[in-house]
N, C-alpha and C positions, 0 to 999 in steps of 0.2 A: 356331794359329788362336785366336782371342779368343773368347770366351763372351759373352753379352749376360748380365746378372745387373742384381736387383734389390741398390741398398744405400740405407740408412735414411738418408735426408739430416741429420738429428741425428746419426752418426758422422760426417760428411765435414768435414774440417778442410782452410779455407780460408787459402792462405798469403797472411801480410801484403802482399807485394807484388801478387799478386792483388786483394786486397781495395780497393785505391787504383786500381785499371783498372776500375771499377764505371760502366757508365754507365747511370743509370735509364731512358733511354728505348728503348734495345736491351731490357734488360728486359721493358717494357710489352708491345713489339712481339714481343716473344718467346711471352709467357705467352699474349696474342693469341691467336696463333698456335696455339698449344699446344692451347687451350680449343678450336678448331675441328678440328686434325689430330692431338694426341695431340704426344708427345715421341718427334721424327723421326730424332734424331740421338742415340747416346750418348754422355756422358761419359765420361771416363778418370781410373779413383783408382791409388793405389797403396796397398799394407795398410802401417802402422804402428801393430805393439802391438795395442789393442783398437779402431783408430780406422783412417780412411781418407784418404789427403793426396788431394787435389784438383790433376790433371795438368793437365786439359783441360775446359769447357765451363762456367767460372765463370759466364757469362749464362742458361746454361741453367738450371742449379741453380737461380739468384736468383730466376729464372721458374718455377721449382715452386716453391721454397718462398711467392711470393708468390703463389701457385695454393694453396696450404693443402694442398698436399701432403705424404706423408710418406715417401716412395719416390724413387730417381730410378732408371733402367735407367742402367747404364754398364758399362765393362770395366774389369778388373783387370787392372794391366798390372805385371811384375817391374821394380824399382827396378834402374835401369843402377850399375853398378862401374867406379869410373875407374878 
C-alpha cells in the first residue's frame, strides 16, 4: 500500500522527454483548480540519490510550482528491475 507523503518540489527531477509534453493551458486549468479544491490527486516519484525522478503527474507539479508552492503530496514508488 502507497503512503501519501509530502516532497520538496525543488528535489523532483523532471525527465527531458517529460518536459517536451508540457502543455501550458492544462497547466492554468490545473493550478485553477487547485486554488479552489486543494491538489486532488497524487504524484508518483521514485528516489534517486538525494533527488526524486518524476513517474507521474508532470501537469500537476507545473501547477504548483506555478501556485508558488514549495510541496507537492505524491507517492514513493520502488524503481522496476528488468
Amino acid at each position: 500500500m502507497l503512503k501519501k507523503t509530502s516532497f520538496p518540489i525543488a528535489k523532483i527531477h523532471v525527465p527531458v522527454k517529460r518536459v517536451k509534453s508540457l502543455d501550458p493551458e492544462k497547466v492554468l486549468e490545473l493550478a485553477e483548480s487547485m486554488l479552489e479544491n486543494g491538489q486532488t490527486t497524487p504524484i508518483r516519484v521514485r528516489k534517486d540519490g538525494d533527488r526524486f525522478v518524476l513517474i507521474e503527474g508532470f501537469h500537476r507539479l507545473e501547477a504548483l510550482r506555478s501556485l508558488g508552492e514549495e510541496e507537492v503530496v505524491g507517492y514513493l514508488v520502488g524503481a522496476r528491475l528488468h
